[in-house]
C-alpha positions, -999 to +999 in steps of 0.1 A: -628-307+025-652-331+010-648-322-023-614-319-019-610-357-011-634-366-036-611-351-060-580-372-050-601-403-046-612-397-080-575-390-093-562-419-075-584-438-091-581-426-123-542-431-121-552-472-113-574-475-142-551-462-166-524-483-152-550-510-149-559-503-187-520-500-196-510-536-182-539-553-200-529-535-234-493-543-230-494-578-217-518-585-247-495-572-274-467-589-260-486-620-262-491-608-300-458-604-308-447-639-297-476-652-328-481-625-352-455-607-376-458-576-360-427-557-349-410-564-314-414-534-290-387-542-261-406-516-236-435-528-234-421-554-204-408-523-191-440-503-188-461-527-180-443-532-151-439-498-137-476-496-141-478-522-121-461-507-094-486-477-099-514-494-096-504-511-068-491-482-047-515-458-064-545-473-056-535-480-019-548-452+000-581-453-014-582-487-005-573-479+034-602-452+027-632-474+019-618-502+040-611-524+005-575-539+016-569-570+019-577-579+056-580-609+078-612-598+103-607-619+135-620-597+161-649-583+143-675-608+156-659-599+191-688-588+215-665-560+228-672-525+207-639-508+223-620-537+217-629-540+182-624-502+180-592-504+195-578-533+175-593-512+144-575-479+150-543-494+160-539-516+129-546-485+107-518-467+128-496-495+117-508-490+078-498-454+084-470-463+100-455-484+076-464-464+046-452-435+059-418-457+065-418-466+030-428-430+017-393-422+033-371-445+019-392-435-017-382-403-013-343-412-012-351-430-042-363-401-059-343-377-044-307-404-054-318-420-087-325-392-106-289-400-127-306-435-133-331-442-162-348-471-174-331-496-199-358-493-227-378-463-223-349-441-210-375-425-183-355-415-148-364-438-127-368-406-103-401-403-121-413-439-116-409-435-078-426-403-075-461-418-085-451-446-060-441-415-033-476-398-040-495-430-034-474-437+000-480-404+012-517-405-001-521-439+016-505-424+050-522-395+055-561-417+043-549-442+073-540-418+100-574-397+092-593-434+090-576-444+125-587-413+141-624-415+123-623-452+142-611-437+173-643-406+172-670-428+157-663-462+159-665-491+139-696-493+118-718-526+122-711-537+088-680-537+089-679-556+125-697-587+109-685-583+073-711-571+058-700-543+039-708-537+004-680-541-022-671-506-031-690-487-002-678-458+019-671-461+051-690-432+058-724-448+040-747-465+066-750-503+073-766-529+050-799-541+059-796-577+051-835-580+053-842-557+032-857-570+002-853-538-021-880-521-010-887-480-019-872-459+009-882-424+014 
C-alpha cells in the first residue's frame, strides 16, 4: 500500500510541476509577445490558466498528506495532547468534507459540460474539470486517511510546536532542534 501511494504522491506531483513549468513558460512568452515580433498565440492565456487550476487542485491532496497547507496553528502549543488531537482530526474531516463537496459538484461539471469547449484551444472543458475531479477526490480520500492517522497516533511533536521540516512526511520522526548535525547510526 506504500508503494502504491508513493506512486500517486509522485504522479500528483508530477502533474504540479508540469503545470508549474507550463504557467512559467506561457506567462513568459506572453510577456514576449507584448515586446518582440514574434507571432501572437491567443491560447496561451487560456492554458496557462487551466494549469493553474491544475496545479492548484492537483497538488492539494499531497499537501493535506505531508501537512504542507496553508494553516493557522493556534492550538498546537496547547498543553492538552487529546485536545490538540481532537482539534487536528476534526479540521481534516472538514478538508475531507469540503473536498469531497466540491468533487461532487466537479463531477456535474464533467458529467454536463462535455458539449462545452474552450474558446481558443477548443479542448471540452469536461477534460479540464476531470484533472480538477482527480485532485478533489485525491485530496479527500489523503484527508480522511490523515484524520484517522491523527485519531490512531496522534499528533507528532513537531508538528504541535511547528517545527516541522519543509517538505517532510508526516510519518518521518521529529526534529531535534539541538542537534548540531552530528553522524547517527
Amino acid at each position: 500500500m506504500s508503494r502504491v501511494v508513493r506512486i500517486l504522491t509522485g504522479l500528483e506531483l508530477g502533474v504540479a510541476c508540469l503545470a508549474a513549468a507550463t504557467i512559467f513558460v506561457l506567462i513568459l512568452y506572453q510577456a514576449l509577445q507584448r515586446y518582440l515580433p514574434v507571432p501572437n498565440v491567443l491560447w496561451t492565456g487560456e492554458l496557462s490558466e487551466f494549469a493553474l487550476i491544475w496545479l492548484t487542485f492537483g497538488a492539494a491532496g499531497v499537501l493535506v498528506t505531508r501537512d504542507g497547507h496553508i494553516a493557522l496553528q493556534l492550538v498546537d502549543n496547547v498543553p492538552s495532547a487529546t485536545f490538540v488531537r481532537t482539534v487536528h482530526a476534526v479540521a481534516m474531516l472538514l478538508v475531507a468534507l469540503i473536498a469531497a463537496a466540491f468533487a461532487w459538484a466537479c463531477w456535474e461539471l464533467v458529467d454536463s459540460a462535455g458539449f462545452l469547449t474552450s474558446p481558443a484551444l477548443g479542448v471540452p472543458m469536461s477534460w479540464v474539470y476531470a484533472i480538477t475531479l482527480v485532485g478533489l477526490v485525491s485530496t479527500t480520500v489523503r484527508a480522511l486517511a490523515r484524520a484517522v492517522q491523527i485519531v490512531r497516533y496522534g499528533v507528532t511533536p513537531a508538528e504541535r510546536t511547528g517545527v516541522a521540516v519543509a517538505g517532510a512526511s508526516v510519518d518521518d520522526p521529529p526534529v531535534d532542534e539541538n542537534d548540531q548535525g552530528a553522524a547517527r547510526p
